[in-house]
C-alpha positions in Angstrom: -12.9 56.7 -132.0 -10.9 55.4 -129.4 -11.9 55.0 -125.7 -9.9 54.8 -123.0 -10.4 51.2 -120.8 -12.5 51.6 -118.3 -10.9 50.9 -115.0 -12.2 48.4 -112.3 -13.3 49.6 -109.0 -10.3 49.6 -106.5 -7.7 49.4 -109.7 -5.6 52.4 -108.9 -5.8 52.2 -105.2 -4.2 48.5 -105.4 -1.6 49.5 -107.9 -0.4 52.0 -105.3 3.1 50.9 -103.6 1.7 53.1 -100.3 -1.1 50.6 -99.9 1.8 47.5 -99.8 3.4 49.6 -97.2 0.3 50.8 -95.4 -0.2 46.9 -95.3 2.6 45.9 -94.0 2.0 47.4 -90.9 0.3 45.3 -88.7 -2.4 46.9 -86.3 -2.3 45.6 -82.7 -4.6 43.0 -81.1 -7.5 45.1 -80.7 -10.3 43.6 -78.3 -13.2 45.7 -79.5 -12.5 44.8 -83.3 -13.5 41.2 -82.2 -16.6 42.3 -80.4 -17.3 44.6 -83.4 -17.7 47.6 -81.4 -14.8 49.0 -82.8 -16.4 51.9 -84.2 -19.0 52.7 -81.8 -19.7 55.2 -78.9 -20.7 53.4 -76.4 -18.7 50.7 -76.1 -15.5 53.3 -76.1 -17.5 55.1 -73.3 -18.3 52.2 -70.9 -14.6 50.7 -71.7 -13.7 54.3 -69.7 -16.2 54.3 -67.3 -14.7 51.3 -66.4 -11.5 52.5 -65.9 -12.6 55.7 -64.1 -14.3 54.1 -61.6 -12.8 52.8 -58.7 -15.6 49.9 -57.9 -16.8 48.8 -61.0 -19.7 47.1 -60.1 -18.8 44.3 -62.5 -18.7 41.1 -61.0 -14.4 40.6 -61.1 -13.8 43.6 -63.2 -11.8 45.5 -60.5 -8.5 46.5 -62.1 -7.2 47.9 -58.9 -6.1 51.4 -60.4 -8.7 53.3 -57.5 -9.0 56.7 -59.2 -5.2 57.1 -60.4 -6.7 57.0 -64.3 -9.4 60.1 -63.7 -6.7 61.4 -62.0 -4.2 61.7 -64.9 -7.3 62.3 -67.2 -8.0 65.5 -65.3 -4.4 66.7 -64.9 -4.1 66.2 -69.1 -7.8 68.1 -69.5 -6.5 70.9 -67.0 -3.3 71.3 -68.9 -5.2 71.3 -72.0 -7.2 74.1 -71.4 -6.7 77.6 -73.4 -9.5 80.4 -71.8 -10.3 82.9 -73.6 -8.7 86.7 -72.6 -10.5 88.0 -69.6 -12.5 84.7 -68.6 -13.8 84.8 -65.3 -12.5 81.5 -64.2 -9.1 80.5 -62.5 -7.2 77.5 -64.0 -6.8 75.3 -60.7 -3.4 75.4 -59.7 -2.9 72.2 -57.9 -4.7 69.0 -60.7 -6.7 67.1 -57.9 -6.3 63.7 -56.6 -9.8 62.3 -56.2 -10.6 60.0 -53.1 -11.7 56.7 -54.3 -14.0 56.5 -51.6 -16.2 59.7 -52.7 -15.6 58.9 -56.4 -18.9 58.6 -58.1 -19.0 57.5 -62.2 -22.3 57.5 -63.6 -23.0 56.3 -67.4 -25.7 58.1 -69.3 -27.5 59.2 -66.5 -30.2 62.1 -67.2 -29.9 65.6 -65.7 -32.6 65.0 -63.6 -36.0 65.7 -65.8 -33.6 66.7 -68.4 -34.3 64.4 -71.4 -30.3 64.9 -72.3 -27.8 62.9 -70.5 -23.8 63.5 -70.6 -21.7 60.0 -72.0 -19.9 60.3 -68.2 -20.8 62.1 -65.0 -17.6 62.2 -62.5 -18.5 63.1 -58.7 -16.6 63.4 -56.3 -13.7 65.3 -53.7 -10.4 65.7 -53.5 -7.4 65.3 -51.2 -7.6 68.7 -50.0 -11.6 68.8 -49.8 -12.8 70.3 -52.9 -16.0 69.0 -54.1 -15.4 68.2 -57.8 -17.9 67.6 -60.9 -16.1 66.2 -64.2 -18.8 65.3 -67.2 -17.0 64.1 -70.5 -19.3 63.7 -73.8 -17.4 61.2 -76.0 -18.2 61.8 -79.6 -16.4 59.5 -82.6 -18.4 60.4 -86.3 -21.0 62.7 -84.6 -20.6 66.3 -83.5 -22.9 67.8 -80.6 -25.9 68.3 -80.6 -27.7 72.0 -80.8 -27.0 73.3 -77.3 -26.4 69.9 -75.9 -22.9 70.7 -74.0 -24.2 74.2 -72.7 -27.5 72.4 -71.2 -24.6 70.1 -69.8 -23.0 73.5 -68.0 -25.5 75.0 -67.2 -26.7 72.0 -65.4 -23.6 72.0 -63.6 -24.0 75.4 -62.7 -27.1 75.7 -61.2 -26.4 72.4 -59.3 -23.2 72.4 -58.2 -22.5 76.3 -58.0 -19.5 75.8 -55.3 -17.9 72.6 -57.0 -15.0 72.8 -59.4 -16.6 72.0 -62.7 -15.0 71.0 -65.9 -16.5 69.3 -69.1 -13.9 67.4 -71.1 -15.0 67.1 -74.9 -12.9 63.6 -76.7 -13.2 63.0 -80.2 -10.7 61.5 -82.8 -8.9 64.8 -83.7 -9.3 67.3 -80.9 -12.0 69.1 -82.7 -13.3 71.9 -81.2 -17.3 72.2 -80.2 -19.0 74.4 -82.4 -19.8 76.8 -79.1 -17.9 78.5 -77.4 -17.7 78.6 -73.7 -16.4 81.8 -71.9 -17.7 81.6 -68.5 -16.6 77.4 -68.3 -13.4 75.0 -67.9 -14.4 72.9 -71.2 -11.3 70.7 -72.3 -11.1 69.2 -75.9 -8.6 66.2 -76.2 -8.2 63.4 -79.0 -8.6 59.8 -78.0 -5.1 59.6 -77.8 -4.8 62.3 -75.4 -7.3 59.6 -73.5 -5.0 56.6 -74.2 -1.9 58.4 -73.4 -3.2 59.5 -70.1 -4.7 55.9 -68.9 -1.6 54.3 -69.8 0.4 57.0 -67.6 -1.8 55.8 -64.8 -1.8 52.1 -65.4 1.6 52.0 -65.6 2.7 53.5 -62.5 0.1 51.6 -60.1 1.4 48.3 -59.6 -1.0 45.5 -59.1 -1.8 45.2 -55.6 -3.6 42.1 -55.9 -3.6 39.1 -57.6 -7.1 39.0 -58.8 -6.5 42.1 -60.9 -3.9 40.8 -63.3 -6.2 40.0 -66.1 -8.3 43.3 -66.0 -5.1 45.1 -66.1 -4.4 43.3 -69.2 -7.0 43.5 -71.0 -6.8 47.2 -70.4 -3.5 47.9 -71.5 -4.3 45.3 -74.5 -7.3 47.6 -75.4 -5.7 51.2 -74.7 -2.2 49.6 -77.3 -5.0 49.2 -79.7 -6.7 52.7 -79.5 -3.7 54.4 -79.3 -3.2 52.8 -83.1 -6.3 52.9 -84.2 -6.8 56.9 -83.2 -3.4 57.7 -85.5 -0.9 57.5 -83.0 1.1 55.4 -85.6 3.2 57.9 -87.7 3.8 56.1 -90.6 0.3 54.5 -90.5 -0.8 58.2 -90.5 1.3 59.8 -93.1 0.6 56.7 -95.8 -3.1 57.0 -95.1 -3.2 61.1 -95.8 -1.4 60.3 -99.1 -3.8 57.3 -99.8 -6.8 59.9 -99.3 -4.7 62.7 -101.6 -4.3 60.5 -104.7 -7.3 58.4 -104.3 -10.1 60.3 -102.6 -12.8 58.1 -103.7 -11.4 54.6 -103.2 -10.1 55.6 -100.0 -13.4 56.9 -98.7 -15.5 54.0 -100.0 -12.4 51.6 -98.3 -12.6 53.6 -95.2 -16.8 53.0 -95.4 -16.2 49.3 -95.6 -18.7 46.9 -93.4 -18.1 43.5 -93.3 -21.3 42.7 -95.4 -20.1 44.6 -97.9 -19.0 42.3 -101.3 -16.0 45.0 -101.4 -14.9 43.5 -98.3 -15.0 40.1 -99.3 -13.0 41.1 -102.4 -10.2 43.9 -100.1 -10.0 42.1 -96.8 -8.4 38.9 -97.8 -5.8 40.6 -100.2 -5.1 44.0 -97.9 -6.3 43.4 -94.3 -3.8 45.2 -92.6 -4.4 48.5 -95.1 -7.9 48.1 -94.6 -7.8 48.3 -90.7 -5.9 51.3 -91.1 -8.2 52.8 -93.8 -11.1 52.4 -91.6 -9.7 53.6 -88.4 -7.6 56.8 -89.2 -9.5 59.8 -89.7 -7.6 62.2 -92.5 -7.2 65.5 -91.7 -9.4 66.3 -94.7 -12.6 65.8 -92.4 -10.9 68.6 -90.4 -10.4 70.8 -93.4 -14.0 70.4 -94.3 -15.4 71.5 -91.3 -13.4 74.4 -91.4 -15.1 75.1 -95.3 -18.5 74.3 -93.2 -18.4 76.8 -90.9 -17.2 79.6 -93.0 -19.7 79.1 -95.4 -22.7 79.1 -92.7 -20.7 82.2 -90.9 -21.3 83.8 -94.4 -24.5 83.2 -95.7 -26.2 84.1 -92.3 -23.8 87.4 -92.2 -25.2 88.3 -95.5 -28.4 87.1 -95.8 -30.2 87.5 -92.7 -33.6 87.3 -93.8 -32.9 84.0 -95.2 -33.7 80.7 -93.6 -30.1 80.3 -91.5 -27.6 77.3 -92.8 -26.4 75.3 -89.9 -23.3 73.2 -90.8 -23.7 69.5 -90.4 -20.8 67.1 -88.9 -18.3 66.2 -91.8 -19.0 62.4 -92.2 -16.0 60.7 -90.7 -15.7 57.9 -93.6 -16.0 60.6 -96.7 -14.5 63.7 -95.6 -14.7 65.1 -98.5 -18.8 65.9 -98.6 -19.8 68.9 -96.8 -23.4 69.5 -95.7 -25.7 72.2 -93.9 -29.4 71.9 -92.8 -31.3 74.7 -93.5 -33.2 76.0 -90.7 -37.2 76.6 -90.4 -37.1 73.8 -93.7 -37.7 71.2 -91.7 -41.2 69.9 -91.5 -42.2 67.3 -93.9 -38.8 67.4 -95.5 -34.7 67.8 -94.1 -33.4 70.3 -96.8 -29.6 70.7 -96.9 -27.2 71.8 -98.9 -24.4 69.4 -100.1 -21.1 69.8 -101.4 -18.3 67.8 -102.8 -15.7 70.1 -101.3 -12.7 68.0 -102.8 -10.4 65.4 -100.1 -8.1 68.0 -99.4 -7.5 72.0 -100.3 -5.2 71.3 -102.9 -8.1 69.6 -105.0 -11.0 72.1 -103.5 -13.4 72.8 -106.1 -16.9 73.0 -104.8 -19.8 71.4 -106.7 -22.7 72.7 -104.5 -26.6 71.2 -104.7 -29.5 72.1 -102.6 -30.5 68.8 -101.8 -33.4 66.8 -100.2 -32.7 64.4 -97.6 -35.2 61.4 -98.2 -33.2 57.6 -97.0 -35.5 54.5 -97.2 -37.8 56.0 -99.9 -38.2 57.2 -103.4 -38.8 60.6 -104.9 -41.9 59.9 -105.9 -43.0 57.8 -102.5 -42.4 61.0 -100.7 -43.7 63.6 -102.6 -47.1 61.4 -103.6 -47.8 60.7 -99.6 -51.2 62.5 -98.7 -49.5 64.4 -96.0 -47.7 66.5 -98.8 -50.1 66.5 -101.8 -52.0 69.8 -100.6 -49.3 71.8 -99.7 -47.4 71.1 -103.0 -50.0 73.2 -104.9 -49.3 76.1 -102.6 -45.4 75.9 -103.6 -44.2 78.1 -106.6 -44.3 76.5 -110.0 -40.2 76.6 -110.4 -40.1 75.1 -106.7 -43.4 72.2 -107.9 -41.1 71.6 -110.8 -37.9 71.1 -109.0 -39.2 69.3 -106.0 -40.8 66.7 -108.9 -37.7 66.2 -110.7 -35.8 65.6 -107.9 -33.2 62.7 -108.9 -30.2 61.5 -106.7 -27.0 63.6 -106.0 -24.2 62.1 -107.8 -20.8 61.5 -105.9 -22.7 61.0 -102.4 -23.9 57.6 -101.0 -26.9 55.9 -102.9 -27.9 54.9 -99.2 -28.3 58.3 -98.1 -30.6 59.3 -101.0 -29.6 63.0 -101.7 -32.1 63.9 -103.8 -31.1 67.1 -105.5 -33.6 70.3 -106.5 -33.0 72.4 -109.4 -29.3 73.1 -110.9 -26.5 72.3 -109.2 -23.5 75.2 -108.7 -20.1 74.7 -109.5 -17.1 77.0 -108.2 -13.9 77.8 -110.3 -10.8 76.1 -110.2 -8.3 78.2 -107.7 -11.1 78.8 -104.8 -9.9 79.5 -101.2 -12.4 78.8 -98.7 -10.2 81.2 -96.5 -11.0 84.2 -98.9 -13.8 83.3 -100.9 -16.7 81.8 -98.8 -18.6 85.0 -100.4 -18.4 83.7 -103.5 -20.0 80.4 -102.1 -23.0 82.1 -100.7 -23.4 84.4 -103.7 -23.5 81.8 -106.3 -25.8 79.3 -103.7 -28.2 82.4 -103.1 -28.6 82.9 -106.8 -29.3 79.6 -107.7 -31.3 78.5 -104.5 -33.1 81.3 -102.9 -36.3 81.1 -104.4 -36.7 77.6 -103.8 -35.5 78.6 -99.7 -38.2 81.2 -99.7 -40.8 79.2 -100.7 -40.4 76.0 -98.6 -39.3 78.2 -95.7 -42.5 79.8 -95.8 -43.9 76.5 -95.8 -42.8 75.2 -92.9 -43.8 78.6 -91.0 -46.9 75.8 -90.0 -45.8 73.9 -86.7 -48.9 72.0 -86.9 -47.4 70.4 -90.6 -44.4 69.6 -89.2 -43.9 65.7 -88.7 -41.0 66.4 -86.4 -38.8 69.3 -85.4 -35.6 68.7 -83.9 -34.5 72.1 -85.0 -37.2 73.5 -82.4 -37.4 71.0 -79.6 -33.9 71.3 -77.8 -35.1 68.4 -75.3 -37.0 65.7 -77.8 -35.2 64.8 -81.1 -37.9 63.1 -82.2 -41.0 63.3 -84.3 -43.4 65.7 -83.4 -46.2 62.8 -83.2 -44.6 61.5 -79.5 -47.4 63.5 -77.7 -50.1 61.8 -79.9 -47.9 58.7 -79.0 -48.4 59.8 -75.6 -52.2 60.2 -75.3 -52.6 57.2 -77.0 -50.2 55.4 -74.2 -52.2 57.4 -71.1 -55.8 56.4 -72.7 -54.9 52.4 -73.1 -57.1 49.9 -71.7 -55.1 47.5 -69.5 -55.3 44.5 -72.2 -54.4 47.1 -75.1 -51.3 45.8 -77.8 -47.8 47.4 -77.2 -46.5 47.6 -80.5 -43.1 48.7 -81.3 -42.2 49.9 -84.6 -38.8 48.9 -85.6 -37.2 52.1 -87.7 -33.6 52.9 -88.5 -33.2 56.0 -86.6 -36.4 56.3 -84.5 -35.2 59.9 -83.3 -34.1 61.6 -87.0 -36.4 62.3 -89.9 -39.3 60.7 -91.0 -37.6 59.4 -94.1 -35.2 57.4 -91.9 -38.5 55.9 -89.6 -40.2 55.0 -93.2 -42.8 52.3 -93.0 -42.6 52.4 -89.7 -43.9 56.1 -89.1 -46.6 55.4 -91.8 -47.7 52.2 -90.2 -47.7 53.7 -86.8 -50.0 57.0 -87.9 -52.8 54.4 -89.5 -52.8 52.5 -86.7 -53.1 55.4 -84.5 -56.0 56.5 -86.3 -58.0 53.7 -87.2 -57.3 51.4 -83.6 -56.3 54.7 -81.3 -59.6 56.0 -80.0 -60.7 52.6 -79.0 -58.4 52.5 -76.4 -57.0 49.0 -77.9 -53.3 50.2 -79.0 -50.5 52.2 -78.1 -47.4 52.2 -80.4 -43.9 53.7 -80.1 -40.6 53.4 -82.3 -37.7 51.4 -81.6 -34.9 50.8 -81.4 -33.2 53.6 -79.1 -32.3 54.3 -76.2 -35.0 56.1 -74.4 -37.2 55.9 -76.8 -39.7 53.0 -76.1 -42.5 53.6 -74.0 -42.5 50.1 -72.5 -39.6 47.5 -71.6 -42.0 44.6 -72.9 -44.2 45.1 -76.1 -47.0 42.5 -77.0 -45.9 42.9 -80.9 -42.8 44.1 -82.2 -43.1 44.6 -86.6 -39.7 44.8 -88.4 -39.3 45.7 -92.3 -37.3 43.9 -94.5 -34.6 46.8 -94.6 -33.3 45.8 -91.8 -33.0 42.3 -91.6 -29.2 42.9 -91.0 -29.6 45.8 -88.5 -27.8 45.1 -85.6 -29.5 47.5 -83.1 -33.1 46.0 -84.8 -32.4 42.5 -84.5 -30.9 42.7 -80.7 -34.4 44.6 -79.9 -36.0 41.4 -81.7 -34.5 39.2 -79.9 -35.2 40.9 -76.4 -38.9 41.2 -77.2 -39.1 37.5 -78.9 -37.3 36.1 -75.2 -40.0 37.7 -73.6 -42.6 36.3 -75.9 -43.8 39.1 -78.0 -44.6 38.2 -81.6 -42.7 39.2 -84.5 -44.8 40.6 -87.6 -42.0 40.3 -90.8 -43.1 43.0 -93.7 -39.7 41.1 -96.2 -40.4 42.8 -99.3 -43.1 45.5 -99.1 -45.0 45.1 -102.4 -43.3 42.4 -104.0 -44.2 39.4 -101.2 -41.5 36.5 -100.4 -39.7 36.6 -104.3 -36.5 35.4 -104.3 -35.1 38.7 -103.4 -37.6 38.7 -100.5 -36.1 35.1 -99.3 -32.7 36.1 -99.4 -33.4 38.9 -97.1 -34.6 36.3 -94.7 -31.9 34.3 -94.0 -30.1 36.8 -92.7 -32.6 37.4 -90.0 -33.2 34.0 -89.4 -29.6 33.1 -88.6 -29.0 36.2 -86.7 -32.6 35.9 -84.3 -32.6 31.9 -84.0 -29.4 30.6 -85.7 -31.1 28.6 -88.9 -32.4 28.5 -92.1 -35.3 30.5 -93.0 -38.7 28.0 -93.0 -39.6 27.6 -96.5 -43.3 27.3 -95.4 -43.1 31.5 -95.3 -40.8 31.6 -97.9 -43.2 30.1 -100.7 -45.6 32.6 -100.1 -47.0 34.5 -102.7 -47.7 38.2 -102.9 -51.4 39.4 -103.9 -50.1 41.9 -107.0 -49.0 45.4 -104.8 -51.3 47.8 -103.3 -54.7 47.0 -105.7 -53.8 43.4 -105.4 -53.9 43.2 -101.3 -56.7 46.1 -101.1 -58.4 43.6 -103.1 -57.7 40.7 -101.2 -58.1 42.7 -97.3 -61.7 43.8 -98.7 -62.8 40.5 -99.8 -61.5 39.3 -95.9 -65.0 39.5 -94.1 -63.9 36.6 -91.1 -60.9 36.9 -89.6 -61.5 33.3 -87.9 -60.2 31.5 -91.6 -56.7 30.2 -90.4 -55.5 26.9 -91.4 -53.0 25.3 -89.4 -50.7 22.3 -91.5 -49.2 19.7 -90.4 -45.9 21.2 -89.7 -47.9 23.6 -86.9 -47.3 26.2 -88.9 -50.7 28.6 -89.3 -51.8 30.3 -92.3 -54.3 32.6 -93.4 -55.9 32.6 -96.7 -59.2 34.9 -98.3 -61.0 33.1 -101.1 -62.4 35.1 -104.0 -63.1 34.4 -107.6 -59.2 34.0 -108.1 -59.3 31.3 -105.6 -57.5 30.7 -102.6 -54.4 33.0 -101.5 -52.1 33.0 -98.1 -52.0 36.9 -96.7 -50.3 35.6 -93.5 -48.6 32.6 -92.0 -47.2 32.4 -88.5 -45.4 29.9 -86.7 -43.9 29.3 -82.9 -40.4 30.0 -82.2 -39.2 29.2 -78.4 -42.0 31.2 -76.4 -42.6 33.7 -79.1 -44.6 33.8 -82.5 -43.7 34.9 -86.0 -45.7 36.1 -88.8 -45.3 36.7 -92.2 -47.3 39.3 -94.0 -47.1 38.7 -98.2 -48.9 42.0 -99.3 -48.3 45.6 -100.0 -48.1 47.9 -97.0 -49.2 50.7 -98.5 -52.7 49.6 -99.0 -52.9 49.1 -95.3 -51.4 52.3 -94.5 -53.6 54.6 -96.9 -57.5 53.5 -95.8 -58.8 53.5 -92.3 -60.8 50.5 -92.7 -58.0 48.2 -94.3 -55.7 49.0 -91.3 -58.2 47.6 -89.2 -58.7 44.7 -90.9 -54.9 43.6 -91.5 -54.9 44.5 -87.5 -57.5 41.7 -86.9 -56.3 39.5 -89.0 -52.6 39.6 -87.9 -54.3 39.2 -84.5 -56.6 36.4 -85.5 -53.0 33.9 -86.7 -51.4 34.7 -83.7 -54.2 33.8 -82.0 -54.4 30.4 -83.4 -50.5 30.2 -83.1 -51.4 30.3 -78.8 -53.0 26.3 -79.1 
């Protein structure tokens, strides 16, 4: 039997004469690719607050523009604008032009008790006197929140009733916001629309002073580059929609690139040009798939309104192709969606559809086994037990994102039209997935089981656990421990907060009611309870987290200590200390210390529950010779490390070996790996 060869990842994609081309055009100098902010909000939102304001606050920044560049923004937002028949508001006739003096920019400032804040809040009046209020929400791979931009309006509204109000939504593409806004002036423009109108502005104003020569250039340098990188580039444009048509896949996972990545180190050396261009122009597909979103949600909730309602999720910006809804009311203990592969462009459209659990940074068997969910599995239907238990990943979507699918999956015929035939979606979906809806819809019908509910709580994405977090806070004695628990997304699901949500609900619990701990998640904006926490404890995961190791580092200057967890359940193995280089050069620029590296873990959760029992003083630290300090529990096994600890500048790092999981799942254990992580840094303090 013959078999065809199998090809090598990337084979077909650097066999295609459009990628030479697509390489050959070089992308400008682009200021933000060197900070590696490139593809990040905020750093494209204060880069415009900074040009919108006519006295940035900067020491030297002044570019000397006054309000010329707000002015030109709000003259292409007004233009822009297409009300709905009979609105009750008047396009302004005459686009204002704001005085400098009065001008107001304010970056991520809350509504007053508000919890939500706009990216940009313009204040200020005009030539002829009118009082004006301009917010702009910048979004790049994220759509809006639920109700985010109408809080924003209705904000304006009841604040500024006699001002002329207009929101001005940017994104990539001059998407649309999934509400619409009858009574409002709300203005959708691509980046480009941005660029174009800040160049317009910055090339009419001369320089009326020499000190502004260099903030001029670095703007135009920077608004050149995001006028490529948003697709203003033609031929960079059409070569990358045909890439994405004949290669869906490798142009995704090109486009998904990080410069960790082995791909990268393979791709960026041979196409570097191609693979700036991949990674910054969004295809068109995402587009078409949010279209396919919407119509699907529009039908299921038309005809099935007793069911749980689908929401559409935001295309993902690097795989247009995968489509995804959160079912509402599901939400509790578990984010249930439903996923499809919709195909990279309508041509190619033919749906493979799973209802899928949403579970990053654990396994199946992890989450279902955790004590929180073991009693309300028994309540479930058998079929729904049965498919909840053989849940295995989603093929074709990220391994990182840990689509774990339930049951059978649905697939559509060849010829589909998501223009005619989103019946056919919801009436194939229904059949297959209903029962298993019912059921865990019914199950979340509990608020008290819900370990957070950002489908309910329009002011506090966040687990439902913040008002324990709270009391805990209010009730601290003065001396208490401030620990912040480093997660990947302390605001999303409790999947994504992982050890840290675990860890923080044991400690809660077993240190809580004595008034000696408070505890919050990090890092996020807005978030933290404190600005300076006594301990900060980061998992191994994310060693190479950017936003985690800059709230290291903050917390280490001010002399908090650092608690490493490297490889839960496996100790410092080889794999454990490769993970720790990465933090070690990133927090303190050198090698890992072998001293923590050699340690050994105790055998996983029986081994350190064994170990923590047999710990009955706390006191037993050694300190060696290098002034590092370890911890070790003698048994009949002999002698065994649990901790070591060691200075670093004004701060103090320790190094757990054992099995979280142990500590996490008994009361008593949590106290005792409390006291003994307090008892090394302790002795770290002589």
């Amino acid at each position: 039997m013959n078999h065809r060869p199998r090809r090598s990842p990337f084979e077909a994609l650097l066999a295609d004469p459009d990628l030479r081309a697509l390489d050959a055009i070089a992308p400008a100098f682009d200021p933000l690719e060197v900070l590696a902010t490139a593809r990040k909000e905020r750093p494209h939102t204060r880069f415009l607050a900074w040009l919108l304001d006519p006295h940035p606050v900067q020491p030297g920044a002044s570019h000397g523009l006054g309000a010329s560049v707000l002015d030109a923004l709000v003259c292409r937002a007004l233009s822009a604008l297409d009300p709905l028949p009979g609105a009750p508001f008047v396009r302004a006739s005459v686009p204002p032009s704001f005085v400098p003096a009065s001008l107001r920019v304010l970056r991520e400032q809350p509504l007053g008790d508000h919890a939500r804040a706009p990216d940009l809040r313009c204040h200020g009046a005009d030539a002829r006197g009118r009082e004006w209020v301009v917010l702009i929400e910048n979004k790049l791979d994220a759509d809006e929140g639920d109700g985010q931009l109408s809080s924003y309006l209705a904000w304006s509204r009841a604040k500024h009733p006699g001002a002329e109000r207009l929101l001005i939504y940017v994104s990539p593409d001059r998407r649309t916001p999934r509400e619409a806004f009858p009574r409002d002036r709300v203005a959708c423009l691509a980046w480009s629309d941005v660029v174009d109108a800040a160049l317009s502005a910055l090339r009419s104003e001369l320089p009326r002073a020499p000190s502004t020569l260099a903030a001029r250039a670095f703007a135009e340098t920077t608004l050149d580059a995001l006028r490529m990188r948003f697709g203003a580039h033609p031929e960079a444009r059409a070569l990358v929609e045909a890439l994405h048509h004949r290669h869906p896949r490798d142009a995704a996972r090109c486009a998904n690139l990080t410069p960790d990545d082995p791909d990268w180190e393979r791709l960026q050396p041979v196409i570097p040009n191609a693979l700036w261009h991949l990674r910054s122009v969004r295809p068109q597909a995402v587009a078409f798939t949010r279209a396919f979103s919407d119509r699907v949600a529009a039908a299921w909730n038309a005809l099935h309104p007793e069911a749980p309602a689908l929401r559409p999720g935001a295309p993902h910006a690097r795989l247009p192709e995968l489509a995804a809804w959160s079912i509402d009311g599901v939400t509790e203990a578990w984010s249930v969606h439903l996923v499809a592969s919709a195909g990279p462009h309508p041509g190619a459209l033919r749906p493979r559809l799973w209802l899928a659990l949403y579970a990053p940074n654990t396994s199946p068997g992890m989450l279902l086994d955790s004590r929180e969910h073991s009693a309300d599995l028994a309540l479930l239907p058998s079929a729904t037990r049965e498919a909840l238990a053989e849940a295995r990943p989603v093929p074709s979507t990220p391994g990182s994102w840990r689509w774990l699918q339930l049951g059978r999956s649905v697939e559509l015929p060849r010829g589909f039209s998501p223009e005619d035939d989103a019946r056919r979606v919801v009436d194939r979906c229904f059949a297959a997935f209903g029962g298993h809806l019912a059921a865990l819809a019914a199950r979340s019908l509990d608020s008290s089981r819900w370990l957070y509910s950002c489908d309910r709580d329009d002011l506090l994405h966040r687990p439902t656990d913040a008002v324990d977090r709270r009391a805990l806070s209010s009730a601290a004695l003065p001396g208490a421990e401030r620990a912040l628990l480093v997660a990947t997304q302390p605001g999303g699901h409790p999947g994504e907060i992982g050890v840290a949500h675990e860890l923080g609900t044991a400690l809660g619990r077993s240190l809580g009611e004595r008034s000696l701990l408070s505890y919050d998640y990090g890092p996020a904006a807005g978030l933290g309870l404190w600005d300076a926490p006594t301990l900060v404890v980061l998992e191994g995961a994310l060693f190479d987290d950017p936003d985690a190791l800059g709230c290291v580092r903050s917390a280490m200057a001010a002399g908090a200590t650092l608690v490493l967890l490297p490889a839960t359940g496996e100790g410092f193995t080889e794999a454990g200390k490769r993970s720790l280089r990465p933090w070690a050069d990133a927090v303190r620029g050198g090698e890992g210390r072998a001293e923590a590296s050699s340690l050994t873990a105790p055998g996983g959760d029986r081994g350190t529950e064994r170990w923590l029992r047999r710990l009955q003083q706390v006191d037993r630290v050694t300190l060696r010779g290098d002034a590092t300090v370890a911890l070790e529990v003698e048994g009949d096994d002999g002698r065994l490390p649990l901790l070591a600890g060691w200075r670093e500048g004004p701060a103090r790092v320790l190094c757990w070996t054992g099995d979280l999981r142990a500590v996490t799942t008994d009361d008593e254990l949590t106290a005792r790996w409390w006291a003994a992580l307090l008892a090394v840094r302790d002795a770290l303090k002589g």
